[in-house]
N, C-alpha and C positions, 0 to 999 in steps of 0.2 A: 147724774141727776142733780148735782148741786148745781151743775152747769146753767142746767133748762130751768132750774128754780131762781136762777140768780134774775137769768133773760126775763121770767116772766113779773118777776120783779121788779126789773125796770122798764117793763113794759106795761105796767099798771104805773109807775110811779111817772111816765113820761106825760108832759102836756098836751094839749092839743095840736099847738103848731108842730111838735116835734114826730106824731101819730100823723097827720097829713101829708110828711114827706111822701110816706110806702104808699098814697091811696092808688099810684100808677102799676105797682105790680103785684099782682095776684101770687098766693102762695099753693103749690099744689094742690091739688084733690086728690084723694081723700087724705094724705100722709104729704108732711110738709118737714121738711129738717130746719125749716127758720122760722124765728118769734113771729107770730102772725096778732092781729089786735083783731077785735069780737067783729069786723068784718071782712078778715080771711085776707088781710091786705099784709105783704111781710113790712116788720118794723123795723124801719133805719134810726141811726143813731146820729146823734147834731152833726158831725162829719158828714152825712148821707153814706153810711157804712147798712150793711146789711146782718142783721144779727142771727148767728147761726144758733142751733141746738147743740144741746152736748153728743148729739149724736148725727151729726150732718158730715158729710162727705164728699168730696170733689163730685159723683154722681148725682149728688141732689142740688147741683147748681143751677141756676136760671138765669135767662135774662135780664142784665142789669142792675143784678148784685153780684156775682163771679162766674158767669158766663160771657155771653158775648155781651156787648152794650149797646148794639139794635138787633133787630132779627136779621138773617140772611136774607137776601133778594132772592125772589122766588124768579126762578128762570133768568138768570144777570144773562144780560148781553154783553159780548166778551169786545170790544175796542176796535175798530179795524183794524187790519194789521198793514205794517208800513212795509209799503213795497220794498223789499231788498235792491239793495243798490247794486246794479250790475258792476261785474267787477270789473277795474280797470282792465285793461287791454294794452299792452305797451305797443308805441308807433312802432309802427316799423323802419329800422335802421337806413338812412340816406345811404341811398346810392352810389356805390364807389367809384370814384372821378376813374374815368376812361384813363387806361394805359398810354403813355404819351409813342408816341414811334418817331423820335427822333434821331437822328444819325448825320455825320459828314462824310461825304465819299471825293477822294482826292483822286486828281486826275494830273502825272507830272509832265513838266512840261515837255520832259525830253522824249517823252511816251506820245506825247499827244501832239505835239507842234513840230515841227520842221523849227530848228534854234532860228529865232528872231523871225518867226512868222503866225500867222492866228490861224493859220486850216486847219482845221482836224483830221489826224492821221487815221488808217483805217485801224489802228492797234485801237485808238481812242473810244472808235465808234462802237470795237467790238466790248471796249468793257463797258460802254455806257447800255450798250446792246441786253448783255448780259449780267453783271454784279450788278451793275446799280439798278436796275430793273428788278431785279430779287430782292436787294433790301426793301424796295419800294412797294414790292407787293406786299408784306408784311405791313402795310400801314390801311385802316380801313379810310380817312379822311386823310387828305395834305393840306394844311392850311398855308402853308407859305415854301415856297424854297428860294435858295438865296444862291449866284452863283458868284463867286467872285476870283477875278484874274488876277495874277502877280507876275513879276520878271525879277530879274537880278537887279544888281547895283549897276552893271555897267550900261553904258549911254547915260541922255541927259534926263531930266526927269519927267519934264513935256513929252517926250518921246516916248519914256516907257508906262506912264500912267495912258498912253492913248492904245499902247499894246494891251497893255493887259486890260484895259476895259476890251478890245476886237477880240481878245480870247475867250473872255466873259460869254462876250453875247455868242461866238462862235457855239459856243458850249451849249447856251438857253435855246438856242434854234433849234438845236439838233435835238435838244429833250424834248422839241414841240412837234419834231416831224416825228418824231417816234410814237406820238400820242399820251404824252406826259400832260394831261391836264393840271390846268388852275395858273396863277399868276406867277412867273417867273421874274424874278430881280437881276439883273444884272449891276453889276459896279468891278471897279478898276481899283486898285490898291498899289500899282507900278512897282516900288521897291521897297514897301511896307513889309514890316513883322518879318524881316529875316531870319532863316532858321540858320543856315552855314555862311558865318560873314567871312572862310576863308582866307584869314589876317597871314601874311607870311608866304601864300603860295605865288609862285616867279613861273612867267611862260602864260600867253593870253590862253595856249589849249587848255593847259593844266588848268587855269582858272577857270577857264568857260564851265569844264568839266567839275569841277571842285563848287561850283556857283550851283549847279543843275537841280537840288531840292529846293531851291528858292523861287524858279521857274515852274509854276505850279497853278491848278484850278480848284477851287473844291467848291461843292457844293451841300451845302446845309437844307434839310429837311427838316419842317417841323410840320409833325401831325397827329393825329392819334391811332393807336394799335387794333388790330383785330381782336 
């Protein structure tokens, strides 16, 4: 009681400007827990405080003394809502570079030639017939084949560069009657890239003989796999 005697105390004792804060908020009906002035209006204090009774309680709060500080919106309309962002999607992984089908298939000379001539032997025809025709199927595209001719050391080097280029093409023809499509190379390499330089061996047989992996064809394949 000293409470509500004090408030109303200062609610008589307050001025006018300081009575015209409250004239915005109404103090309940019939029963009010805040100092109210002789027209029912509650009394703020020069702060713009709201002055409770000695027996006021969080339940008897109002708007814009310890309630809210506007009224709620009647029916609030809720914000559109922001489209969700579709979730990324990762690319899908590039495509794994085709399998190469590369390979060299050697053809010796002493297999394939008559020593110091460019025909092809029928042993020649039949591996070109057979192996190398197998490896080749294994390739889905040939972009290039290469075939290239060698000889020994012995003769002079105009001579054997003109051999082994006649082995070369000897070679590319016959892949082409076989039906070996796409473009064939030929070249000559006479007594290039010796593999048995035979240093020491005496007797021309023994040499010829001892020379004979150097007397050689091969062909290089480039292309890609099934």
């Amino acid at each position: 009681m000293q409470k509500l005697a004090i408030a109303l105390a200062l609610t008589a004792a307050l001025p006018a400007a300081a009575l015209a804060q409250s004239n915005d908020i109404k103090a309940n009906k019939p029963y009010s827990a805040y100092v109210q002035d002789s027209s029912g209006n509650i009394v703020k204090s020069g702060s713009g405080l709201c002055w409770h009774t000695n027996y006021w309680t969080p339940a008897d709060a109002v708007i814009g003394c310890d309630g809210e500080l506007v009224p709620p919106i009647a029916n609030p309309i809720a914000p559109p809502m922001v489209a969700a962002s579709a979730p990324l999607v990762p690319a899908p992984p590039p495509p794994a570079p085709p399998k190469a089908c590369d390979f060299s298939f050697v053809l010796k000379a002493d297999e394939t030639f008559t020593f110091n001539y460019a025909k092809l032997s029928q042993a020649a025809k039949h591996g070109l017939d057979t192996d190398f025709r197998n490896k080749l199927g294994a390739c889905a595209t040939v972009q290039r084949i290469v075939v290239t001719g060698y000889t020994d050391r012995l003769g002079g080097d105009a001579y054997n560069q003109k051999l082994s280029q006649k082995r070369a093409e000897a070679v590319a023809d016959y892949l082409k009657s076989i039906g070996v499509a796409g473009a064939i190379e030929q070249r000559g390499m006479g007594k290039a890239n010796e593999i048995e330089p035979c240093t020491g061996v005496k007797g021309e047989k023994k040499l010829i003989q001892c020379l004979a992996p150097n007397r050689r064809v091969t062909i290089d394949v480039h292309g890609t796999a099934k």
